[in-house]
Backbone bond lengths (Angstrom), bond angles and torsions (degrees), N, CA, C in turn:
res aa  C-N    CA-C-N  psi(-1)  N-CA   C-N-CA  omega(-1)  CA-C   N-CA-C  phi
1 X - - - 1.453 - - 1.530 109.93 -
2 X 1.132 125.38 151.29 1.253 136.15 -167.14 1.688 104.37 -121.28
3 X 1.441 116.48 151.75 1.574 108.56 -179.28 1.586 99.96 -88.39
4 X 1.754 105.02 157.58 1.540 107.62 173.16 1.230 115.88 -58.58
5 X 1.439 114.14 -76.24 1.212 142.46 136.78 1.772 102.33 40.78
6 X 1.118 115.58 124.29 1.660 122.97 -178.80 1.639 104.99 -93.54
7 X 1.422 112.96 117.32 1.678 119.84 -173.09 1.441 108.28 -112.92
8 X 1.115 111.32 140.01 1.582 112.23 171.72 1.214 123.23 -125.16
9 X 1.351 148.51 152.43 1.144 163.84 -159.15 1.968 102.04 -126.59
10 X 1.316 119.77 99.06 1.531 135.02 -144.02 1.730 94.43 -121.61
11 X 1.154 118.66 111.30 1.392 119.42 -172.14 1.294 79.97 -128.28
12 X 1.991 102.99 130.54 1.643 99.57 177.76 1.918 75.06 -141.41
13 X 1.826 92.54 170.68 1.665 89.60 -168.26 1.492 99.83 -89.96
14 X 1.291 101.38 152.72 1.505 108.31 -179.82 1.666 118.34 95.88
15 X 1.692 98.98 -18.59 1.830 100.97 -159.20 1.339 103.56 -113.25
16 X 1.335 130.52 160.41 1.658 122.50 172.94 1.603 90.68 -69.55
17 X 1.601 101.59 170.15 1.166 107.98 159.12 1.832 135.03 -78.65
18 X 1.114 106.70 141.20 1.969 109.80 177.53 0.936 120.15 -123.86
19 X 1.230 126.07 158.15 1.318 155.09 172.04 1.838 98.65 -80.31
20 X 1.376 109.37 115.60 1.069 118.18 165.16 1.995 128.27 -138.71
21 X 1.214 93.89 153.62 2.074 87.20 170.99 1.233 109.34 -52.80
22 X 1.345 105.16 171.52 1.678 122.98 152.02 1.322 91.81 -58.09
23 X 1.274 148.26 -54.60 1.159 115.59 -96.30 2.462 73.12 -122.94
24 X 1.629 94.07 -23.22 1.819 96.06 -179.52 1.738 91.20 -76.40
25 X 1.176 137.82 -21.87 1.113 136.74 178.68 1.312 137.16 -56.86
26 X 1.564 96.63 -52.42 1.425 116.63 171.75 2.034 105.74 -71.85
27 X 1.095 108.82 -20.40 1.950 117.10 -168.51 1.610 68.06 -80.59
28 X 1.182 138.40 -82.22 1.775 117.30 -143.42 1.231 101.98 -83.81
29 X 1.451 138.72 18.42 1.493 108.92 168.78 1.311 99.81 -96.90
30 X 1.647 118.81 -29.46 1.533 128.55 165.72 1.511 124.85 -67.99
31 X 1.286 118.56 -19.71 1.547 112.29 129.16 1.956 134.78 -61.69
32 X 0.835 131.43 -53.32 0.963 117.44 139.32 1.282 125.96 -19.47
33 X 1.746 133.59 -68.68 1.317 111.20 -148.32 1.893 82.01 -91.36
34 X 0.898 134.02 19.17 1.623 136.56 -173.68 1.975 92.93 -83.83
35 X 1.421 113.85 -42.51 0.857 153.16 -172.78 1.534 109.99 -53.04
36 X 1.370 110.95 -33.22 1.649 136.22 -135.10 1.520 88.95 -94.25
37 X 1.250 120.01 131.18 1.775 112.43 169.92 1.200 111.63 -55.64
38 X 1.273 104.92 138.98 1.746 101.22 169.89 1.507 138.27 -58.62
39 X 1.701 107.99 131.70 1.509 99.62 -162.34 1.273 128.62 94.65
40 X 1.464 101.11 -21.50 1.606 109.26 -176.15 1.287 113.67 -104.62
41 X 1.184 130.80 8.95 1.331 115.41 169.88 1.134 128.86 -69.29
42 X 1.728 111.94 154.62 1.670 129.76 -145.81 1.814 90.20 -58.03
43 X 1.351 106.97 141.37 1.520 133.26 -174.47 1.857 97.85 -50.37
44 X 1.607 124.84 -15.14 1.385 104.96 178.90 1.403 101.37 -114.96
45 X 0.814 104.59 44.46 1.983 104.27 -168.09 1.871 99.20 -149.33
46 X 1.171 104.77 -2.84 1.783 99.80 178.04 1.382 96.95 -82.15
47 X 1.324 150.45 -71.41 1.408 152.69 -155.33 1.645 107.74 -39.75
48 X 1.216 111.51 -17.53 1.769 92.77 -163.17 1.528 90.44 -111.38
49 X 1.436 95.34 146.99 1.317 112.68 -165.58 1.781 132.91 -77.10
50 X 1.076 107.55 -21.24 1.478 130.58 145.48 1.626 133.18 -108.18
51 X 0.857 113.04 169.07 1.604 105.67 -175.63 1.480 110.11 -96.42
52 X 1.511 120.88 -35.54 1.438 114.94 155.97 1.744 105.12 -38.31
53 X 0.951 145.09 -36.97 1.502 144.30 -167.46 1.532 96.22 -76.44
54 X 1.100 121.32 -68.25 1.676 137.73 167.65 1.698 102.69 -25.10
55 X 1.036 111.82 -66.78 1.617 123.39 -176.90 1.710 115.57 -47.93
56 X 1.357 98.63 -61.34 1.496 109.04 173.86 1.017 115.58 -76.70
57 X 1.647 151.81 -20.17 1.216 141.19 118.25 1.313 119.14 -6.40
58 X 1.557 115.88 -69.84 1.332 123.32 -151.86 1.842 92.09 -76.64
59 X 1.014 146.54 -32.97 1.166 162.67 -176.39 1.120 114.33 -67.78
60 X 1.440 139.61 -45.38 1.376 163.63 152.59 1.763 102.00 -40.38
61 X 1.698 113.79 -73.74 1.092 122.54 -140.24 1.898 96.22 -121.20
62 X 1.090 113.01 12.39 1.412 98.96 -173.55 1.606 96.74 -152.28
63 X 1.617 115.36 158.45 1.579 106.07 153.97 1.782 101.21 -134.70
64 X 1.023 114.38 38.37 1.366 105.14 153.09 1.550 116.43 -154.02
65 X 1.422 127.37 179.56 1.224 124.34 -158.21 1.690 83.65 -158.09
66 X 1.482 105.66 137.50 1.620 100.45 176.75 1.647 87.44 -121.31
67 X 1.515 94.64 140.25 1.535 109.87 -171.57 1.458 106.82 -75.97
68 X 1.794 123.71 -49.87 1.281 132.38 -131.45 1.224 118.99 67.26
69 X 1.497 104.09 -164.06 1.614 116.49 158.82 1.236 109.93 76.91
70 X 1.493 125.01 11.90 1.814 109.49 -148.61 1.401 120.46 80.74
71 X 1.447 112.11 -45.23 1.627 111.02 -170.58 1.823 123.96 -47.35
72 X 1.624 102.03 -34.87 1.301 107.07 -178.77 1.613 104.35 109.02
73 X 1.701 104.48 -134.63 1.425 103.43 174.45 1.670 109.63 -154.14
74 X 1.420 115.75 146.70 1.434 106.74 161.45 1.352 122.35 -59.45
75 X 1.680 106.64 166.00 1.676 95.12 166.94 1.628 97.68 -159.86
76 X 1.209 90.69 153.94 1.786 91.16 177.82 1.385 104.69 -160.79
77 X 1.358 111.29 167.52 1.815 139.72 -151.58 1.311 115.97 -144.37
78 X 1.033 132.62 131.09 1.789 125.35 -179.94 1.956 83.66 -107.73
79 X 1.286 68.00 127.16 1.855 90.04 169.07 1.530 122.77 -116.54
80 X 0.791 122.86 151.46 1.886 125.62 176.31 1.616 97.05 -114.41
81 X 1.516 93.40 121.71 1.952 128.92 -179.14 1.662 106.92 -86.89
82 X 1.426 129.41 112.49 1.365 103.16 -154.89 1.992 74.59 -94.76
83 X 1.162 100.21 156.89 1.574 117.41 166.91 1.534 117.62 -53.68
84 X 1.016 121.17 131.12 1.464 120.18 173.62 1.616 125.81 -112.28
């Protein structure tokens, strides 16, 4: 059996990798873009009107995020946890 439950595999630079929710997933990619100089966010991520929107976008339709700056980029994976 496998859990319902939505799992992610969260590669951020500098950090080991984790196991996180949808829902801890979308909180640090929206840290990150909180992060983001103002005005400058990536050309497909300006239109939506909050950044919670931005987040779950990027979560939906993307698994990586390029930081700049040196930093590199996030990246993430939905994985299936089989039950034990």
């Amino acid at each position: 059996m496998y859990e319902d439950e939505d799992t992610f595999v969260l590669l951020e630079p500098g950090e080991d990798e984790v196991f996180v929710s949808m829902e801890q997933l979308q909180s640090r990619i929206k840290s990150w873009l909180e992060r983001w100089p103002s005005g400058s966010l990536p050309f497909d991520l300006q239109n939506f009107k909050t950044l919670d929107e931005a987040a779950s976008h990027l979560v939906s339709n993307s698994c990586e995020l390029e930081i700049g700056g040196g930093f590199g980029s996030i990246q993430w994976f939905q994985v299936r946890l089989e039950e034990r």
